[in-house]
C-alpha positions as MATLAB code, in Angstrom:
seq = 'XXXXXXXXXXXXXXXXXXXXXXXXXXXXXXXXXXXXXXXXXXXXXXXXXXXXXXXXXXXXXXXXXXXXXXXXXXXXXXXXXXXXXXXXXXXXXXXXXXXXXXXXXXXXXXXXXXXXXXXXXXXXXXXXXXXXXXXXXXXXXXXXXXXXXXXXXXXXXXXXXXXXXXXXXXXXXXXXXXXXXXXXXXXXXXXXXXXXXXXXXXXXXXXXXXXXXXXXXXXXXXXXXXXXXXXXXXXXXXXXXXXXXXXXXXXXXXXXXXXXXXXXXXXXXXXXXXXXXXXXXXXXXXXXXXXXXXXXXXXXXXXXXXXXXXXXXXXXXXXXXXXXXXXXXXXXXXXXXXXXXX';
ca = [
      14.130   52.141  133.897;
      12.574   48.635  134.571;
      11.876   48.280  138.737;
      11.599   44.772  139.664;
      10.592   45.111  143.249;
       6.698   44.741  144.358;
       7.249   46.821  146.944;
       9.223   49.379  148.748;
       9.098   50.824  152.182;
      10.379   54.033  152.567;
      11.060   55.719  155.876;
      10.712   59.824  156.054;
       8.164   59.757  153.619;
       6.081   62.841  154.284;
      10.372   64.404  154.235;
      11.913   66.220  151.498;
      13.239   63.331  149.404;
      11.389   60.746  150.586;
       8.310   62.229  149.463;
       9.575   63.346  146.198;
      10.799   59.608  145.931;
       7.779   58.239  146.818;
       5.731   60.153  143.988;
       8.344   58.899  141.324;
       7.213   55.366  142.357;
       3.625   55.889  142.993;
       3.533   57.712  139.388;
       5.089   54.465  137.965;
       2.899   52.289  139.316;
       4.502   51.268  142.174;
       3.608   50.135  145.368;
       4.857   52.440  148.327;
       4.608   52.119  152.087;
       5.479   55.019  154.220;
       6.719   55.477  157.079;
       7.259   58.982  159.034;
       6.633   60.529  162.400;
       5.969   63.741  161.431;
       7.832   65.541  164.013;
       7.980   69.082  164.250;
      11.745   69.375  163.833;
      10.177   72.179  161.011;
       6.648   72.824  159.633;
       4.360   69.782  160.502;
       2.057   71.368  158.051;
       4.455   71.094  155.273;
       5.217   67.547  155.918;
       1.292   66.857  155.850;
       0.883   68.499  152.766;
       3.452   66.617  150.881;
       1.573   63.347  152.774;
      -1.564   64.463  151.307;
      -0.782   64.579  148.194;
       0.615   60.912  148.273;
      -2.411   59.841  150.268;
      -4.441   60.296  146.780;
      -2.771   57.539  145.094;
      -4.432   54.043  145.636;
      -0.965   51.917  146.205;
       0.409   53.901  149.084;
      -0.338   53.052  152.369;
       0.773   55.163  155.513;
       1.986   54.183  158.936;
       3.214   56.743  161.362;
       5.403   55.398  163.303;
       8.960   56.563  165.135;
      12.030   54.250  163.983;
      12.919   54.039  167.491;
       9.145   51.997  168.157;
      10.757   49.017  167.487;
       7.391   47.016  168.453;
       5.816   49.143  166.106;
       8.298   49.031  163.209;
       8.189   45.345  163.023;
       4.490   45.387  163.106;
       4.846   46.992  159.378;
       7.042   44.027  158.249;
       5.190   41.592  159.525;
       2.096   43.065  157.920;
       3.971   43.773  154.650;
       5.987   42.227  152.438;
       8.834   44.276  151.770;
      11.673   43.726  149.372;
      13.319   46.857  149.658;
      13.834   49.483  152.336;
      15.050   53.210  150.846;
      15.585   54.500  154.791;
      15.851   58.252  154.471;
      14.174   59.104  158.103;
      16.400   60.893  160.284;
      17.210   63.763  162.589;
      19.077   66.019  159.944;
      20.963   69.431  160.299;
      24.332   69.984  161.163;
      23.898   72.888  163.541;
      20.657   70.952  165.560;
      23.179   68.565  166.650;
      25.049   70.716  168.541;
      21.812   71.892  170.950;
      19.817   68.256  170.581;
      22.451   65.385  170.534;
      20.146   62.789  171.986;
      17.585   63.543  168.833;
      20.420   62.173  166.758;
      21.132   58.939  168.843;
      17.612   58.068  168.886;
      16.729   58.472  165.177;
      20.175   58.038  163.669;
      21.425   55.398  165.855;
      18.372   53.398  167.548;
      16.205   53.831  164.749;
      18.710   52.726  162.223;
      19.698   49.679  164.342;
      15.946   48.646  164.260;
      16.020   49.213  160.505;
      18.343   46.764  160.022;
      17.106   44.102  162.353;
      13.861   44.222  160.418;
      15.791   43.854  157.291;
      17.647   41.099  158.363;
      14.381   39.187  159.699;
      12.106   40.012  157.113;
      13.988   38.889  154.154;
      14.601   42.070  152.230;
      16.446   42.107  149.104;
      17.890   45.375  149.241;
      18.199   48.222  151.994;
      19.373   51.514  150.170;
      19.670   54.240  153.181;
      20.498   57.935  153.011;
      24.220   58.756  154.661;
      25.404   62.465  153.787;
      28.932   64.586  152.329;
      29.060   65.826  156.010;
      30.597   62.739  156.910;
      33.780   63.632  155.066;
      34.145   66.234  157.737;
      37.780   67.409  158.236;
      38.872   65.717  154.898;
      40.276   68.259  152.418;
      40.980   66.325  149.702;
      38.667   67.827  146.652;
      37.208   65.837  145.341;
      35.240   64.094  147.688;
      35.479   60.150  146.961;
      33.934   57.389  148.664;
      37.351   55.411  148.266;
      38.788   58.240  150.956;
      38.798   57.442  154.196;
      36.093   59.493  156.507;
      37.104   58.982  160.322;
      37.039   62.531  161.097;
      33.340   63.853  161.262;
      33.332   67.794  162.649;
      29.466   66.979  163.901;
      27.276   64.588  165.508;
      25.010   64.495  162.728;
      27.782   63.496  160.192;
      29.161   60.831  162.957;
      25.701   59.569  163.389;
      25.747   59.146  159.492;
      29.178   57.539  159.113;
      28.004   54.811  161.973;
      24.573   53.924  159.840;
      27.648   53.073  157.504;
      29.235   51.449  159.508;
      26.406   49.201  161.084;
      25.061   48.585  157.272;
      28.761   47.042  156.397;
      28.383   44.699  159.764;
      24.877   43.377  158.677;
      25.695   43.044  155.111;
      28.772   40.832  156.344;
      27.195   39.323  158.860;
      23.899   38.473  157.947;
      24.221   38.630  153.660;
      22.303   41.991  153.849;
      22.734   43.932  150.572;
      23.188   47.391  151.436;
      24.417   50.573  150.020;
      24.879   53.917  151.242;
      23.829   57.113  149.847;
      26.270   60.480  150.413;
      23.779   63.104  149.047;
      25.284   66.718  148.341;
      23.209   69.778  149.429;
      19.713   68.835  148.543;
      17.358   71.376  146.681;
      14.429   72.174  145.303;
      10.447   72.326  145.118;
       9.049   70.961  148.759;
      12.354   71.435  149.956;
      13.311   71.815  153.985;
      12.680   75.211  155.517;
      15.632   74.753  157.751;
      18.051   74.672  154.439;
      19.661   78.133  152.529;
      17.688   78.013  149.995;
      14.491   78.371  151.535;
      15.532   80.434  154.263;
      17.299   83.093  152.202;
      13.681   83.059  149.455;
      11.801   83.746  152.482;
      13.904   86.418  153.658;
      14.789   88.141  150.591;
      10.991   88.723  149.829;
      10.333   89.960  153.384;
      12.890   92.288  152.994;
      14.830   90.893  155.970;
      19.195   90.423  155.752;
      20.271   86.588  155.217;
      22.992   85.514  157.382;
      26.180   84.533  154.781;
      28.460   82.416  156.617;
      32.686   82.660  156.278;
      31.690   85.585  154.769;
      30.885   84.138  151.545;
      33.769   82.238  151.342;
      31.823   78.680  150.866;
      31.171   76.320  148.481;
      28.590   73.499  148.063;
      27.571   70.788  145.818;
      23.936   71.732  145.139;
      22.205   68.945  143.656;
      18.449   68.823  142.137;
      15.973   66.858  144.095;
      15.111   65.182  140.508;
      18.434   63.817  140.261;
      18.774   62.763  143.499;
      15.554   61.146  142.838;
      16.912   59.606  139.496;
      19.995   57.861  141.801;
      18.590   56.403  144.502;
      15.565   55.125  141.897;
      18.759   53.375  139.872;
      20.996   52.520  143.066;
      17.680   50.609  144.363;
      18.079   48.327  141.122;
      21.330   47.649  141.690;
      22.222   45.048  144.379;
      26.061   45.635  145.049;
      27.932   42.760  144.654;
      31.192   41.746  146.718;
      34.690   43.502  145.394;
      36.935   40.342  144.282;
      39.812   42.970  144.710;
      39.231   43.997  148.448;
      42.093   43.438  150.804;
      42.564   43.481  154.403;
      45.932   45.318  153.604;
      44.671   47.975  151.285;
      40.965   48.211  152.165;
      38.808   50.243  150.359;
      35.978   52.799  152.388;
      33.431   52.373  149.214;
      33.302   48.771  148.566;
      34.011   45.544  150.793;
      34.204   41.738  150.283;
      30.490   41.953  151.283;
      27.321   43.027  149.503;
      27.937   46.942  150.328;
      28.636   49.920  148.426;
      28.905   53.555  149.019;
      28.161   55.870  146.447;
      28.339   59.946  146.024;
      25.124   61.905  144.716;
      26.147   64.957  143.496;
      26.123   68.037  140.922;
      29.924   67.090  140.765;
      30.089   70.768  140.166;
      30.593   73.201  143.114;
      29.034   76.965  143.175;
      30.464   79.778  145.221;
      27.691   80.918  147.786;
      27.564   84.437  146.528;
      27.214   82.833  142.913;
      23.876   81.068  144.406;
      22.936   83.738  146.350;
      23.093   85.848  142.881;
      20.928   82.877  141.010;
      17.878   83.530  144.237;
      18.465   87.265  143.893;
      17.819   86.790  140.114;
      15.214   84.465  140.040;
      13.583   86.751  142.341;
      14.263   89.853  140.752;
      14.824   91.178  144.520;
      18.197   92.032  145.540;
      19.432   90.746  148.979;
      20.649   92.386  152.360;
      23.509   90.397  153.380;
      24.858   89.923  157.070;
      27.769   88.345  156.417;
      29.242   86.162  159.337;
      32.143   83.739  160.399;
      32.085   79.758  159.973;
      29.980   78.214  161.926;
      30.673   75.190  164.221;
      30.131   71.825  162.251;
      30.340   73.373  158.975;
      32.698   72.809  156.112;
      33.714   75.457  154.041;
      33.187   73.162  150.728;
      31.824   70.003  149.335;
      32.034   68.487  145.738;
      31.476   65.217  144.780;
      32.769   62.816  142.866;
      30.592   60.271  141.229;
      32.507   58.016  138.981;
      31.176   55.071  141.029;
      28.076   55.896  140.387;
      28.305   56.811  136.602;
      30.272   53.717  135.920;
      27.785   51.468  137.820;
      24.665   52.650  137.150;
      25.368   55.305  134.190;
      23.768   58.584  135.448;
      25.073   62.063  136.430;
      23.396   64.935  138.216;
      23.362   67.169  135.252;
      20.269   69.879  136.698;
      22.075   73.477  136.937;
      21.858   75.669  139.756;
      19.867   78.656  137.973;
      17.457   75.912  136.341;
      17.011   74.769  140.034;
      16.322   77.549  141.096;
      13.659   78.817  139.179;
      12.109   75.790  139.540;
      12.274   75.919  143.342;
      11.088   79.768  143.386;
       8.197   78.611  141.267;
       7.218   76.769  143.406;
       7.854   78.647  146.729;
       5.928   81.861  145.420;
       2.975   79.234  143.765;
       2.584   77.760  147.628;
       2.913   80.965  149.802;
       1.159   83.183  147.175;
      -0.789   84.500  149.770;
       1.662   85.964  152.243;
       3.183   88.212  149.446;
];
């Protein structure tokens, strides 16, 4: 796909999509600047690694720097000119939230506030930033669209991500700010986040050790390939939303607006019982696993599954990656870059 921008500043770089976002830009021929402040919310090492490896290519340039430094974020802008922002820095994790709130306020909230001044100063053409299927919280209605209504987060993490939403719409009406939100589903894959299922229940499973199975099983979740979350925010970034002629005040819609803002869904639009992606680790592994199975925890939903219509209609793509391809891909990895602690 053609990418008209000269350059694009992405925030969580050295992170798990950012960097593998990065990389698809940088291997295109892009210029990338990156921010991240490699905090040690997991591994520093891993997130230095991934930097290194984008450190090699002659049109990326790094900048570590908090979101909440707003001196020092606006320093990059004024250095750089950006025409669009992919913001995908943030505190993440559902259960983190509930023992470090004031992580979330000051990445989620201040940082994202300070995003969007620099934005609105600086001229940007488009600010595509990450939001999350946790903010459809209590909702039930499967499905998951963005034209449902999402006031009832079940964590500070996914309230944190449905006010970024909220404070995009306000600058996009405010100050002509295109923006659009991304609501990725259960992120996976090589480089992926030691803090996430996937890896934790590899790692486990070859060291012998029980993985804890929450609701006893009873879950399901809208894994989706880091290459095709890539592939949608790479197409999203091309597409400025425009302003929905149909929106009324008296039947407003959550996904679109009478501004330049648009919410979109990133998902396998396919969910997979836990056990059934336990089974596809277990497989790929060729190691069975001990299983501690355990109630629902606090924060968490018991499914997700996306829809993406929107996003197939506007800008014609579909996660299509299956779990058990996913997997093996991710194991390949994992066993490739720990080869010497087995």
């Amino acid at each position: 796909m053609q990418f008209n921008y000269q350059c694009a500043l992405i925030t969580g770089a050295a992170g798990f999509i950012g960097f593998h976002l990065s990389k698809r830009l940088l291997d295109a021929g892009h210029h990338v600047l990156g921010v991240d402040n490699l905090n040690d919310y997991y591994d520093p090492q891993l997130k230095q690694e991934r930097l290194n490896i984008l450190k090699a290519y002659p049109l990326f340039s790094f900048y570590k720097t908090d979101l909440a430094d707003r001196e020092g974020l606006e320093q990059i802008f004024k250095e750089n000119r950006v025409d669009v922002v992919v913001n995908l820095a943030a505190q993440a994790g559902v259960r983190y939230s509930l023992t470090n709130p004031q992580a979330y306020v000051e990445s989620n909230l201040v940082g994202f506030v300070n995003i969007l001044e620099c934005c609105r100063y600086h001229d940007v053409k488009h600010l595509v930033f990450a939001s999350s299927s946790s903010v459809y919280g209590a909702n039930t209605n499967m499905p998951f669209s963005v034209h449902h209504n999402v006031d009832h987060p079940v964590s500070l993490y996914a309230a944190s991500k449905k006010s970024n939403e909220l404070m995009a719409h306000t600058y996009s009406h405010l100050f002509d700010l295109p923006c659009t939100g991304l609501r990725f589903f259960t992120v996976y894959g090589p480089w992926g986040r030691p803090d996430m299922a996937l890896f934790l229940f590899t790692r486990a499973i070859l060291e012998g050790k029980p993985i804890d199975v929450f609701n006893h099983g009873k879950m399901k979740r809208d894994f989706t390939y880091i290459d095709d979350i890539v592939e949608g925010v790479v197409r999203v970034m091309e597409n400025i939303p425009d302003p929905n002629p149909k929106w009324t005040g008296d039947a407003p819609d959550p996904g679109t607006s009478y501004a330049k803002y648009k919410i979109y869904n990133i998902g396998n639009n396919n969910p997979v019982e836990l056990m059934d992606f336990i089974q596809a680790i277990e497989t790929a592994l060729g190691k069975e696993a001990v299983k501690n199975f355990m109630d629902l925890q606090p924060g968490d939903v018991p499914a997700t599954y996306a829809d993406v219509d929107d996003l197939i209609h506007d800008v014609g793509f579909k996660p299509e990656t299956s779990v058990p391809d996913g997997i093996g891909k991710f194991v390949e990895w994992y066993q490739d870059y720990y080869r010497n602690q087995f």
